[in-house]
C-alpha positions as CSV (number, residue, x, y, z in Angstrom):
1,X,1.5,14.4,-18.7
2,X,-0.1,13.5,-15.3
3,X,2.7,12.7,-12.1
4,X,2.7,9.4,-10.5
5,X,0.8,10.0,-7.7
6,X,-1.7,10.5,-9.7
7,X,-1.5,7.4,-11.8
8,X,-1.2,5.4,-8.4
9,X,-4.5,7.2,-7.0
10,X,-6.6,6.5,-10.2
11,X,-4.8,3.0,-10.3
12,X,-6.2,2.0,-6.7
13,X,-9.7,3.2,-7.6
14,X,-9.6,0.9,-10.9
15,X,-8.5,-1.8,-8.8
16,X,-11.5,-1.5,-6.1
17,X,-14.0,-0.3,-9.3
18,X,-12.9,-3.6,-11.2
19,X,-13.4,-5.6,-8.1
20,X,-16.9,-4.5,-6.9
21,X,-18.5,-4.8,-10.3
22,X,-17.1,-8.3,-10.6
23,X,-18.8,-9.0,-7.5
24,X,-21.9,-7.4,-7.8
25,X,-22.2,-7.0,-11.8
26,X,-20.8,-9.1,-13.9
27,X,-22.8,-12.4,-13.8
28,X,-20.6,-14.7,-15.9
29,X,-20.6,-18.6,-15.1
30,X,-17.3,-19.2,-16.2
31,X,-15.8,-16.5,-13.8
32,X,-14.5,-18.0,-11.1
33,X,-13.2,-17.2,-7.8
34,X,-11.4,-14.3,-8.4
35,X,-9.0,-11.8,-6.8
36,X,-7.8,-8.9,-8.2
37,X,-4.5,-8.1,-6.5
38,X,-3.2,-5.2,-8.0
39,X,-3.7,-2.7,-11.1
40,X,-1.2,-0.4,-12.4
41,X,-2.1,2.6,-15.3
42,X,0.2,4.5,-17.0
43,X,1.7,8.0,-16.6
44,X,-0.7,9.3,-19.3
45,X,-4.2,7.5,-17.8
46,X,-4.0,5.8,-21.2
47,X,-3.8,1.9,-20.0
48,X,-4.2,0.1,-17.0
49,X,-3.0,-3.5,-16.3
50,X,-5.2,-5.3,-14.1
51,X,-3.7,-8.2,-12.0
52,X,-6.1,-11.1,-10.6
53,X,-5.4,-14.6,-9.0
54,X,-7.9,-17.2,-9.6
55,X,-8.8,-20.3,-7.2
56,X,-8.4,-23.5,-8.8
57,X,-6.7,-25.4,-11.7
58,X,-5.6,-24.4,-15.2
59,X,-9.5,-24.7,-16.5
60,X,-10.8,-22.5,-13.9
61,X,-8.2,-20.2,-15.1
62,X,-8.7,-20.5,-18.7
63,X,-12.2,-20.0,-18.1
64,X,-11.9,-16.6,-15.8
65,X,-9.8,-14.8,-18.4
66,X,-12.2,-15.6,-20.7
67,X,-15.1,-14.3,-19.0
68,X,-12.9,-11.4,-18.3
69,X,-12.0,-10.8,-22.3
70,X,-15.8,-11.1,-22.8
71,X,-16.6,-8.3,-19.6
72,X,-13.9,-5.8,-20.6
73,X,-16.1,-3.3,-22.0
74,X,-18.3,-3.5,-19.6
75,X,-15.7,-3.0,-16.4
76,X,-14.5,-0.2,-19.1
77,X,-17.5,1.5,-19.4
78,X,-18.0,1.7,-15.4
79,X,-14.2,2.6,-14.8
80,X,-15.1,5.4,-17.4
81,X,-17.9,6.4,-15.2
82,X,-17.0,6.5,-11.5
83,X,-13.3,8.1,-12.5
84,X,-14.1,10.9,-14.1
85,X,-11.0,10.7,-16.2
86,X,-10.8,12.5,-19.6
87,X,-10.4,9.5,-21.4
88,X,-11.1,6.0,-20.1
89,X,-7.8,3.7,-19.9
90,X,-8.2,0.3,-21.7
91,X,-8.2,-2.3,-19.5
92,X,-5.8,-5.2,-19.8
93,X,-6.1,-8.6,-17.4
94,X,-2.9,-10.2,-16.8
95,X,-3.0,-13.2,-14.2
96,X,-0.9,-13.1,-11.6
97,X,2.4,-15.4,-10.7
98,X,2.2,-14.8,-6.9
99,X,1.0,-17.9,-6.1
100,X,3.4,-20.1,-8.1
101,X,6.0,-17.8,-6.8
102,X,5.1,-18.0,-3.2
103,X,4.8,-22.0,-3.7
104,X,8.6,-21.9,-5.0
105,X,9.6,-19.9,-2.0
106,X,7.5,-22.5,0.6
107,X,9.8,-25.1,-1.3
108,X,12.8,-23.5,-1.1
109,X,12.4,-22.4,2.7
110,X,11.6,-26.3,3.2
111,X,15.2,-27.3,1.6
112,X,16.9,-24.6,3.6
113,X,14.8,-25.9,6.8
114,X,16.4,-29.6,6.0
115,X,19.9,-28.3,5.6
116,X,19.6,-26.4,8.6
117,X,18.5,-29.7,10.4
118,X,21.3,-31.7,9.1
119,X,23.8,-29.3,9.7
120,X,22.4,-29.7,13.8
121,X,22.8,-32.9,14.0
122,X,26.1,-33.4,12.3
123,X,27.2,-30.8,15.2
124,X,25.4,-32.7,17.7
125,X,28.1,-35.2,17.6
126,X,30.8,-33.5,17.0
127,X,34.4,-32.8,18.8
128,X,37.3,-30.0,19.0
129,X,39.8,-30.5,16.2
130,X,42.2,-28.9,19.0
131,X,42.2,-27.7,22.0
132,X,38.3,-26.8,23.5
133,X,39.8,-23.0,23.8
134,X,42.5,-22.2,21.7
135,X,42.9,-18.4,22.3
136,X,45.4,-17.9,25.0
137,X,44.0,-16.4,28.1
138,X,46.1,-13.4,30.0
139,X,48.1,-15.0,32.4
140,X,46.9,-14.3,36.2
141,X,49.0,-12.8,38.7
142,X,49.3,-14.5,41.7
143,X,47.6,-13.1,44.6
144,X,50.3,-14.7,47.5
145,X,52.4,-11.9,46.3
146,X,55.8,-13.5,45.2
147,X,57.5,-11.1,42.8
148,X,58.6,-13.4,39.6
149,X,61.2,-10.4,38.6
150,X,58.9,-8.5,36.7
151,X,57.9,-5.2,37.8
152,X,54.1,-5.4,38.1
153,X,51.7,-4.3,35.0
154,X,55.0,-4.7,32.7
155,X,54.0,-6.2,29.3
156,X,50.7,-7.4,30.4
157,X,48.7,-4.3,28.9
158,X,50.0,-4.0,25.7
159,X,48.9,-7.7,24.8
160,X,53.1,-8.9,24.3
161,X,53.6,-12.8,25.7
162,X,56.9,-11.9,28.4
163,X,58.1,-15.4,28.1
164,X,60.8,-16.1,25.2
């Protein structure tokens, strides 16, 4: 059994293999513009899962996994080759849902952003239910020095109201 750090290492070379023998290799019309965003292999370097976004609409993407399909053993044979591994992983293409999901967070975001903006202007207009303040200040001592009866500092630390 091989650790995770490992897998990870031979998982980023599959990634940047896969990649450059897309670019430079693999001359298939029907691949289109491609990016391979992330691969992932298994604890046992048995099977890697290779994740690509493609530019363009559903045909484009219909017709890059199928030009991948048809160059798997190919991008096999060369992972085989410049990993050294025991026992070349099979190689699995899965397309992957960041864009749709980063399009559903811009829209979200947006909604959130209009909320926001409502909720500004609705307080733009608006007025105290009560008093402006309505926390009760300390009271101030007058500074003209006229004693009130109360011995100074009496009940004005301990946060009691004298006056009952």
């Amino acid at each position: 059994m091989v650790d995770a750090a490992r897998a990870r290492k031979v998982a980023d070379r599959i990634k940047v293999i896969v990649a450059e023998m897309l670019e430079l290799r693999v001359k298939d019309p029907r691949l289109g513009f491609i990016t391979i965003t992330d691969a992932r292999v298994t604890n046992d370097l048995q099977q890697a899962t290779v994740f690509y976004t493609v530019l363009g609409d559903e045909a484009a993407q219909a017709d890059t996994a199928a030009a991948l399909e048809s160059a798997r053993g190919v991008l096999r044979s060369e992972v085989g080759r410049q990993t050294g591994v025991r026992h070349t992983p099979t190689l699995t293409f899965i397309a992957d849902a960041v864009p749709e999901t980063a399009a559903h967070m811009e829209e979200l975001l947006a909604k959130v952003a209009a909320a926001d903006a409502e909720v500004h202007r609705a307080a733009a207009g608006a007025t105290y239910a009560g008093e402006a303040d309505p926390y009760r200040a300390p009271r101030v001592e007058e500074a003209d020095g006229e004693d009130d009866g109360v011995p100074s500092g009496a009940g004005t630390d301990d946060g009691t109201d004298d006056r009952r």
